[in-house]
Each structure stands twice: as C-alpha cells, then as structure tokens.
C-alpha positions as CSV (number, residue, x, y, z in Angstrom):
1,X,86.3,68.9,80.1
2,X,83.0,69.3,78.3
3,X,84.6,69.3,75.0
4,X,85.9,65.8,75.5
5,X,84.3,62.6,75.1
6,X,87.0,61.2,77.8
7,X,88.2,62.2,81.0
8,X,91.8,63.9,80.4
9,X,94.7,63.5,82.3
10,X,95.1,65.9,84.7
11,X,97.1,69.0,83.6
12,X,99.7,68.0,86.6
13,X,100.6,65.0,84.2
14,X,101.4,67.5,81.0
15,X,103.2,69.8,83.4
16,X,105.8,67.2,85.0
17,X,106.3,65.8,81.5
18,X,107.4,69.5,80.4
19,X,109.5,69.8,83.6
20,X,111.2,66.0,82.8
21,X,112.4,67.4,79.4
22,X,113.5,70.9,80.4
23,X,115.4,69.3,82.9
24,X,117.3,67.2,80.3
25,X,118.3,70.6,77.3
26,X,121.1,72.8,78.4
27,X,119.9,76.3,79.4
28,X,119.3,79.0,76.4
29,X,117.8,76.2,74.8
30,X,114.2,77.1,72.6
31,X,112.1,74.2,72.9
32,X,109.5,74.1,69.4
33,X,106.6,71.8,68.7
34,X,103.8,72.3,66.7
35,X,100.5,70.4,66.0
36,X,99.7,67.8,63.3
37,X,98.4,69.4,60.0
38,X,94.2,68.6,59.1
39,X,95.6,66.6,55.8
40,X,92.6,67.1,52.5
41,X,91.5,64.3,50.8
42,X,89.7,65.5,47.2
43,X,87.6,68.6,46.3
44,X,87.1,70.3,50.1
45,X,87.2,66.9,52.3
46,X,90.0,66.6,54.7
47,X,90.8,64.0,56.8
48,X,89.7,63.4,60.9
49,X,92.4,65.4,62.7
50,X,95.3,62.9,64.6
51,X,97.0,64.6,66.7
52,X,100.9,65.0,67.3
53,X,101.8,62.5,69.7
54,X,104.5,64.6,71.5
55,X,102.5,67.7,71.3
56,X,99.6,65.8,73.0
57,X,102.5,63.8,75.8
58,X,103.3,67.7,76.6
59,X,100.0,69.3,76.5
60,X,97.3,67.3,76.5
61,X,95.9,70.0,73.2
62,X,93.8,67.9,71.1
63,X,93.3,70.9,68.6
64,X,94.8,71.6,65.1
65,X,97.5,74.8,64.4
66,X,98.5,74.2,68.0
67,X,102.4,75.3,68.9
68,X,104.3,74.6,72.3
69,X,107.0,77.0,72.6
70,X,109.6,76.4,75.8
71,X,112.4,78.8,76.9
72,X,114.6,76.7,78.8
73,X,117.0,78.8,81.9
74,X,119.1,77.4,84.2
75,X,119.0,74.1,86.0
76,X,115.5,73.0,84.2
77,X,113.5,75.7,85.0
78,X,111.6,77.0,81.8
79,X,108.9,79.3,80.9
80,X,106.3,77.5,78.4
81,X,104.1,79.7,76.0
82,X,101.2,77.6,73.6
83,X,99.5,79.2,71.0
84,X,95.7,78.5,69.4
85,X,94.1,78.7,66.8
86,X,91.6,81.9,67.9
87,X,87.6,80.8,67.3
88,X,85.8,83.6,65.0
89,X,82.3,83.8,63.9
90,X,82.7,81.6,61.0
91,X,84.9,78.3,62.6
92,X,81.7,78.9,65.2
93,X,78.7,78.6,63.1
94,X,80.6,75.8,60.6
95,X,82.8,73.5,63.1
96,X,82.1,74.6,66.8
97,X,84.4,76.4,69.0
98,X,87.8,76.1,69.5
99,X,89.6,76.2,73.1
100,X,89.3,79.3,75.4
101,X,92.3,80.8,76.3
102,X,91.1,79.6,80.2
103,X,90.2,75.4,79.1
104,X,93.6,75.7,77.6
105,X,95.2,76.1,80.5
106,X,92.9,73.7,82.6
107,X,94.2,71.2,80.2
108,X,98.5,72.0,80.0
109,X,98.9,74.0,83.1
110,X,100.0,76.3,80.7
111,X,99.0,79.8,82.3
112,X,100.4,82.0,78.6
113,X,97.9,81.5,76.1
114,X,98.5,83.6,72.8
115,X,97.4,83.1,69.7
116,X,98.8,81.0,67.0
117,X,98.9,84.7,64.8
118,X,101.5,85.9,66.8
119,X,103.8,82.4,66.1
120,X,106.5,84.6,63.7
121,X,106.8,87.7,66.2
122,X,107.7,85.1,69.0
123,X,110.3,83.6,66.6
124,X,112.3,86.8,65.7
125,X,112.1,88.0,69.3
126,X,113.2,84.7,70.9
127,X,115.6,82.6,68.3
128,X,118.4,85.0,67.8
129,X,119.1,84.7,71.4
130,X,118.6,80.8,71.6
131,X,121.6,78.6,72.2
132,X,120.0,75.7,70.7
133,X,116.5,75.1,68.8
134,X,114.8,71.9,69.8
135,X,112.8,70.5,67.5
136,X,110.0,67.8,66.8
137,X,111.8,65.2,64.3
138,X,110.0,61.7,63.8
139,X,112.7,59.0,63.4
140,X,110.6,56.2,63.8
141,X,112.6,53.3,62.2
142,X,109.6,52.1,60.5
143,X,108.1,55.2,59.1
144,X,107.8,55.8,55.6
145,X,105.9,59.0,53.5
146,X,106.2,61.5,51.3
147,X,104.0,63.4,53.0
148,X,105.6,66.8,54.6
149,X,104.5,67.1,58.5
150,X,103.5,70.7,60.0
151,X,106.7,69.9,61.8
152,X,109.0,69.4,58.9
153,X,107.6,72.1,57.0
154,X,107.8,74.6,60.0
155,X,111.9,73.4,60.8
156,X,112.3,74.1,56.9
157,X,110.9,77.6,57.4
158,X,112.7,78.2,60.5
159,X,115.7,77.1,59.1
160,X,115.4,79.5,55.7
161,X,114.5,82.5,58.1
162,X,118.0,81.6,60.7
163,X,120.4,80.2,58.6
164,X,122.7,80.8,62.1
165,X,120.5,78.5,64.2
166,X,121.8,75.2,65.7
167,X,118.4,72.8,65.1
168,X,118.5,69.9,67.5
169,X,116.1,66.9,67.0
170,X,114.1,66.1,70.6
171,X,113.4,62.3,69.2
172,X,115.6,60.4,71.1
173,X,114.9,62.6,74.6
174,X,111.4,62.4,74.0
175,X,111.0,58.1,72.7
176,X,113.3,57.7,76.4
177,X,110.7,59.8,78.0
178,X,107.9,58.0,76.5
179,X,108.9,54.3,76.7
180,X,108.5,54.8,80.7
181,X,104.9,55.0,81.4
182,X,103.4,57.5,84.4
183,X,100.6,56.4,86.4
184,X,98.0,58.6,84.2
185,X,99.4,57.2,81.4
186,X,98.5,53.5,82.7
187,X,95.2,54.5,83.3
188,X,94.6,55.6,80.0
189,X,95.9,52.5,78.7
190,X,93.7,50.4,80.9
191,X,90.9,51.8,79.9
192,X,91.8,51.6,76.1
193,X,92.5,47.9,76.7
194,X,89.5,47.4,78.4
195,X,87.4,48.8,75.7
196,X,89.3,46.9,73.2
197,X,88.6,43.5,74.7
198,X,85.4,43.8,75.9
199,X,84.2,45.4,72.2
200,X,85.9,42.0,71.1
201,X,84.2,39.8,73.2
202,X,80.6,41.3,72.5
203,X,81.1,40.6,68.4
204,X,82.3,37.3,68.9
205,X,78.7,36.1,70.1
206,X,77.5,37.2,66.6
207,X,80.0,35.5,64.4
208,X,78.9,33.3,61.6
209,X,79.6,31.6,58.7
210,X,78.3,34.1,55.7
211,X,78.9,37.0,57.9
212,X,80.6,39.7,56.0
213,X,84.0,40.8,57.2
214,X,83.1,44.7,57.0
215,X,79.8,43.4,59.3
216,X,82.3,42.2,62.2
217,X,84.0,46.0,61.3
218,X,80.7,47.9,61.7
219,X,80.4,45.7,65.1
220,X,82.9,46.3,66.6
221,X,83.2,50.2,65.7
222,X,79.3,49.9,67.4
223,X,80.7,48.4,70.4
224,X,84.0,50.8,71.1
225,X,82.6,54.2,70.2
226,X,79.6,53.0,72.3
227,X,82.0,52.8,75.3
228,X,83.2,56.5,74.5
229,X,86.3,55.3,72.5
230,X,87.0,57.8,69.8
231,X,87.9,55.4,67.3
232,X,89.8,52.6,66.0
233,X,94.0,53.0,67.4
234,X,94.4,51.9,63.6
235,X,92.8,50.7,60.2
236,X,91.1,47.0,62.1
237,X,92.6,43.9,60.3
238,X,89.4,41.2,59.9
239,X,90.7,38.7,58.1
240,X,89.1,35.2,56.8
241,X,90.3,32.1,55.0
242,X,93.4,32.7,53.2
243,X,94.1,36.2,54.0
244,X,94.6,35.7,57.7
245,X,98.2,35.0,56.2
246,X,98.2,38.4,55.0
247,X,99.7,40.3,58.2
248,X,98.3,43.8,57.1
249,X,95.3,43.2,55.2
250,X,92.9,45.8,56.0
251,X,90.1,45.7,52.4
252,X,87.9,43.7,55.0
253,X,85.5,42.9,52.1
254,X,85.1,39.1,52.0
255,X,82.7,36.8,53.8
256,X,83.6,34.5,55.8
257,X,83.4,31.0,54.8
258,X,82.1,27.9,57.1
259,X,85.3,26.0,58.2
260,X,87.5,29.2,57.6
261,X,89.2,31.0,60.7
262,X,89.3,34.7,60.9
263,X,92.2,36.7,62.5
264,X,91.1,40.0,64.4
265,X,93.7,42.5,64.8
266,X,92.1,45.8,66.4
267,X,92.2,48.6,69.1
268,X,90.3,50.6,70.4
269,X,92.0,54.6,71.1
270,X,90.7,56.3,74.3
271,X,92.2,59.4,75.7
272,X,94.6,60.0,73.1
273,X,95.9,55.8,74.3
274,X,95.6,53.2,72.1
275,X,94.6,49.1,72.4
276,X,96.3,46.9,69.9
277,X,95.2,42.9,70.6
278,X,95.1,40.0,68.2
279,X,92.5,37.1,68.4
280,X,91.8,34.1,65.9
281,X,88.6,32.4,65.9
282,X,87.0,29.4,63.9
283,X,84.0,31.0,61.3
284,X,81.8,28.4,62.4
285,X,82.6,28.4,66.5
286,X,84.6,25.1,66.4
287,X,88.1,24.3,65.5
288,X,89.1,21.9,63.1
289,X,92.4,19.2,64.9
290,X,94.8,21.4,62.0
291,X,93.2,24.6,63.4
292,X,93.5,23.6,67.0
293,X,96.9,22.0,66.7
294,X,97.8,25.8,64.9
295,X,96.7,27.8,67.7
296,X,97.8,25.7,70.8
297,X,101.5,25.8,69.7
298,X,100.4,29.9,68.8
299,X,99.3,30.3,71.9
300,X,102.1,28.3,74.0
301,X,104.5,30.6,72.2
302,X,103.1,33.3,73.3
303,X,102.9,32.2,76.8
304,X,106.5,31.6,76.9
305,X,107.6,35.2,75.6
306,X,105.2,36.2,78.2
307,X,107.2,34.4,81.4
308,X,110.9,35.7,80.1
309,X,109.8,39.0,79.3
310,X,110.8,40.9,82.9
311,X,113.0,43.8,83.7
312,X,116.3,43.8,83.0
313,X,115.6,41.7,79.6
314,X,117.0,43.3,76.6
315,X,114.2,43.2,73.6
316,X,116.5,41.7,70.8
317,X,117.4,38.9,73.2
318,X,114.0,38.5,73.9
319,X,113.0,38.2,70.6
320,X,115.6,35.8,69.6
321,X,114.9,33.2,72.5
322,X,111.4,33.5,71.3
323,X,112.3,32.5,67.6
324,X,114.4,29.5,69.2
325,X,111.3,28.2,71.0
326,X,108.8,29.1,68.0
327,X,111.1,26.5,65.9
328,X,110.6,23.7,68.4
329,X,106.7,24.6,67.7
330,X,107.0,24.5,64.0
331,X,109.0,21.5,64.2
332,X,106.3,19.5,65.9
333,X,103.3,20.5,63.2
334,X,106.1,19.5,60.6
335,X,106.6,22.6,59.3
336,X,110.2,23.0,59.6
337,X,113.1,20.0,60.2
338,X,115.6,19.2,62.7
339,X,118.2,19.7,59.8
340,X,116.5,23.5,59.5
341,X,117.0,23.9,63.4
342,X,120.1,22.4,63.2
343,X,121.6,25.0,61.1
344,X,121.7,28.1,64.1
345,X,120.0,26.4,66.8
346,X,119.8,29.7,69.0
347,X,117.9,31.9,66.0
348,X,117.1,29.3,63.2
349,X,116.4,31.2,59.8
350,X,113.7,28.4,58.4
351,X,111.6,30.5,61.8
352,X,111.3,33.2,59.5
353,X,109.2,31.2,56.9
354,X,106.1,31.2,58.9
355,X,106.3,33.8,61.5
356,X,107.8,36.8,59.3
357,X,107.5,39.6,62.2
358,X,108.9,40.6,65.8
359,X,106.9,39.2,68.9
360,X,106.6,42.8,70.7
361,X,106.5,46.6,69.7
362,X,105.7,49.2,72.8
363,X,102.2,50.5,73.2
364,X,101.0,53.8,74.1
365,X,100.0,57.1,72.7
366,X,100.8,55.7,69.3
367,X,100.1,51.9,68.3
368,X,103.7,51.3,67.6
369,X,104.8,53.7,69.9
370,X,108.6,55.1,70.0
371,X,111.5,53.2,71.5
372,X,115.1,52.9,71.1
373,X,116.3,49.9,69.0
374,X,117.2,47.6,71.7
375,X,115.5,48.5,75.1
376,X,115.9,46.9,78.4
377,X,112.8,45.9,79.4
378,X,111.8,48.1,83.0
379,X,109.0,48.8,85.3
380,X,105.9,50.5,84.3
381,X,106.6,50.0,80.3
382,X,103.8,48.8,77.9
383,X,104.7,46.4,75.2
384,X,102.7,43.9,73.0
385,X,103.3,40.1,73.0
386,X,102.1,38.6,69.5
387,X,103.6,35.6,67.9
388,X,101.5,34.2,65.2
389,X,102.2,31.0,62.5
390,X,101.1,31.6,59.1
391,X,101.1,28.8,56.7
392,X,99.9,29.7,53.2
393,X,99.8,26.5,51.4
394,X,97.0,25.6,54.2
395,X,95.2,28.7,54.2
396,X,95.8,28.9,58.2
397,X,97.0,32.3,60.0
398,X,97.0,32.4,63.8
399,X,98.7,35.5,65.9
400,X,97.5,35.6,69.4
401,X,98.6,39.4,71.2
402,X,97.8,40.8,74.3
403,X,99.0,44.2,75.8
404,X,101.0,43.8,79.4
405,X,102.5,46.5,81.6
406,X,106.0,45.4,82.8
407,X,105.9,44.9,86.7
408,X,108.7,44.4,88.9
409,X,108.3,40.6,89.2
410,X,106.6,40.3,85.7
411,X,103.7,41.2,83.5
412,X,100.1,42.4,83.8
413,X,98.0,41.6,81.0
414,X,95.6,44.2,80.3
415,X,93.0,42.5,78.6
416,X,92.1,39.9,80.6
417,X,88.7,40.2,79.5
418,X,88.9,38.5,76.2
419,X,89.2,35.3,75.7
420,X,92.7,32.9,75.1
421,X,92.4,29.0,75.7
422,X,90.3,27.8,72.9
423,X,87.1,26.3,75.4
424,X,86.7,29.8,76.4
425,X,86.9,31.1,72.8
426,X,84.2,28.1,71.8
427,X,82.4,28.4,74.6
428,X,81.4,32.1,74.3
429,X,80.6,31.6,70.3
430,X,78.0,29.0,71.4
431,X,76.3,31.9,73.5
432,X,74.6,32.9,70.0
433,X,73.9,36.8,70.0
C-alpha cells in the first residue's frame, strides 16, 4: 500500500483472524474495539501514534480514532463494520491524508466503511438488541498505568449510556488467539528479526572505547530505519560498565569505558512485528578471562533452555529446569555454594541473586506479547530465550537472547545473523568500521 513503508499482510490474514474469533462468541454477541488514543506530551506535542495491538491482529488499520464493530449470528458467521476518521481539508494540508474508504478495505477485507462520526448512532441502533458486548480489556499481568486507554474510556461510556448491557472482556480469546502464530505473521517476524540482527551486526564494527552510549543508539536507529523498520519495538537498552546490571536501564548517556562490557538489548518493529535480542560485547573487542568465564556459562545456559524448550513443555517447568541448571553455572564462577543448591535443589532461591528475571516471554505484535500464565509450548509460537548473570560487586552483566519459532521437533532461531560464540563476536569487532 503506498501509504506504508512495509508490505502488509494480506487482508485474507485480518479476515480469517475475524472469522477465528466470531467463531468462538455465542451468536447476538456485539463485538467492540477501538483504536489507541494519539497521547499529548506538553503545550501541542503529542506522542508518535502506537497502535492497538488487537485492533491491528483484526484489521491490519494503522490509523488513529479507528473502531471495529462485529455483529456476530449464528454458527460464527458475522457481519464486521470499521469506522475512520474522515480526511478534510485541514488534516490534508497539516498531516496528509487519512485512509479512503476503498485502501480500507484493501487492507481488512472489510467491504462497510463508515465514518467514525456515525460510532454513537451504530451503538443505540445495535446494543439494545445485543446478547453480549465484547470488549477490548488489557490484562496483561505485567501492565501497570494510570493512564485511561481509548478502550477503557469508551467501555466506561458505553457502560453509563446501557446500564442493561452484559460487557464481556475478549482478553483471554484473543491472547489464545494470538500466542499461535499464522504463516503471515512469521513472516513479519522474520523480517523484524532480520533487521534487528543485521542492524546489530553493522554497529558492532564501530564500537570503541570512548564511544558514547547514545552514539551506538543513533547507529543503530541509522541502521533499522534504513532497512524500512519503523522504529525501535521498544526504548533500546545500551548499557556499559556497571549498568549492564541494571536490567531496564534505558538513559543511554554514558561512554563507554576501555575494559568495560556493554549489554545491548534492542528490536527493531516492522510491519506492526517486533525483534527483541540481547547481545554483550567487550568495549574494547576482547574479553577479559572474568568476562569470558561470565558469558560462556551465559551462553551455555541459554543453549540448554534452547534444547528442552519443544512442544508439549509447559513454560513454568521450563523455566524452573532452567534455574536448576543456571545454579550449577553460578556454582562453578563461585558465586553461589553447594550448601545454597542444596537447600531446593530443583529451583534453588540463591539463583535468584544474580539472574532476577524469567528466561522467555512470547514475541509478536507486542514485545512482551500476550499469553496465558502457564502455556504449553506448541508449533508455530514465538518466544524469547534470555538468561543473563548479573554480578554487581564486579561491575559484570551478561544476558544473551535470541527469538525462535517453536517447530515440531524444536526451535528456529530467527536471528542467526548476529553473532553468539565469543570468536565470532571478537572476530567481527576487529573488522574496524
């Protein structure tokens, strides 16, 4: 679409996704989901739009004051209706164009295309008669804001207006929906890893000591938007010295020192898909034995959780043999004791003193994308593998993640193009940009 800087999924994609949930809501249900707000900063500045994910999963609308509307009948069928945001004179001349009612529906396969003006008359004509009203809700365990959504703030509104109405949450259909990844989806995702690593491996030629943190920022920015990325899949973490113990450290203001390491934790978004991978490099191109020692038992950890993560795995087990090997890695840099191991072998607590955070989180339209609490692990789903050791008193942070697509016998990883073993990371810093 020419008012893309990707190539979109096809609107086949949106379509069956629309189909999959209508055929899980009973019939009479009204299916409701609006876009994210454009959020202000100070004075007239507002922030880049970020789409809603779901909205996007069902659509493919990339546009703000956007609304899905589904009337579900029997036995899944449904009629869908999406509203704009009608282009005047004025949104031309100051920020471009907005959709046609016609490259609307090339995008959603959405052939009713009102505008978003007439949202309140399709609510009084079509929720007195609905069974159920299905709405966006985000229940993401780890989210945390006072910030009111369009979402929220429309359900409160719809919910003053009809008192009467049942108001269902389409959460938990939706994260099920979304864990299982369609072929388009994939694609997306390969190309977003692609970007991500290859970005990566182009700054890591120019890395030296005295560069500045926000320099390796700028860089890689250069390198993903250059490859039609849109931008970052979230705030980049480059992190020197002491702060690669600082697992969300985003200021990126220092420079890095000779003899430091830095931790990189970046993605690059394309199509609405996000990257997330996690490298650690030595400032000056060489590791010291400490730094080495560090990252090899890193980097064997994470090969582990990669060879017992497989179908039929639940994630919390997972993540709890992986804890059980990280202590026999901690044990032998003499972090942690036999006596610490000793106390629950199978999960041992002293783990948690040096590697604070979960191995895997699933990947797609959002970085940490939805997923029930304890998953099985299946065919065609997405997930992160990122152990890391951070050890404060020496100044010394190492995570190592990659992004792999479940298989039936196994993993893909889906940045191969960036560099693990530490001869290949060396190796490539000696090629001097």
């Amino acid at each position: 679409m020419h008012t893309l800087r990707y190539t979109p999924m096809p609107a086949s994609f949106h379509s069956g996704r629309r189909d999959a949930l209508a055929a899980q809501l009973p019939a009479g249900s009204l299916v409701i989901v609006h876009a994210n707000d454009i959020y202000p900063t100070n004075a007239d500045g507002t922030l880049a739009h970020h789409q809603n994910a779901n909205l996007f999963y069902l659509t493919g609308i990339d546009q703000e004051e956007s609304v899905l509307i589904m009337i579900i009948g029997q036995g899944g069928s449904h009629q869908d209706i999406l509203l704009l945001r009608e282009t005047n004179e004025r949104i031309i001349i100051w920020e471009g164009a907005r959709l046609t009612r016609e490259l609307a529906t090339a995008i959603s396969g959405i052939s009713d295309v009102r505008w978003t003006d007439t949202y309140n008359a399709l609510l009084a004509e079509l929720v007195p008669s609905a069974k159920q009203i299905w709405l966006e809700r985000d229940n993401h365990p780890r989210r945390y804001t006072y910030v009111q959504t369009r979402n929220e703030r429309m359900a409160a509104a719809l919910k003053a207006s009809y008192p009467d109405a049942e108001l269902c949450s389409l959460y938990d259909t939706l994260t099920a929906m979304r864990l299982v990844k369609q072929p388009e989806e994939i694609a997306q995702l390969r190309e977003a890893c692609r970007i991500t690593g290859e970005g990566f491996t182009d700054v890591l030629r120019g890395i030296r000591p005295g560069v500045g943190e926000w320099e390796l920022e700028a860089d890689l920015s250069r390198a993903y938007i250059r490859r039609r990325a849109r931008k970052f899949s979230f705030l980049p973490i480059i992190a020197s010295g002491q702060d690669t113990c600082v697992l969300h450290y985003i200021s990126n203001h220092k420079v890095c020192e000779d003899g430091s390491l830095i931790l990189f934790d970046i993605g690059a978004e394309y199509g609405g898909y996000a990257g997330d991978m996690t490298r650690t490099v030595p400032t000056n191109g060489r590791f010291t034995p400490r730094q080495r020692d560090v990252y090899n038992a890193v980097l064997a950890v994470h090969r582990y959780a990669r060879s017992i993560m497989r179908p039929g795995v639940a994630r919390l087990d997972y993540e709890k043999q992986v804890r059980a090997f990280m202590a026999e890695r901690l044990l032998e840099l003499g972090l942690i004791s036999k006596a610490d191991i000793a106390v629950n072998p199978a999960d041992p607590p002293a783990v948690r003193r040096y590697y604070m955070h979960g191995t895997s989180h699933s990947l797609g339209i959002d970085v940490h994308d939805v997923a029930p609490n304890n998953p099985v692990f299946a065919v065609n789903q997405v997930w992160t593998i990122e152990p890391g050791i951070y050890i404060a008193e020496e100044g010394i942070g190492v995570r190592i993640e990659t992004d792999v697509l479940i298989t039936a016998d196994g993993t893909e990883d889906l940045i191969p193009n960036a560099p693990l073993d530490i001869a290949d990371i060396e190796r490539i810093m000696s090629e001097q940009a």
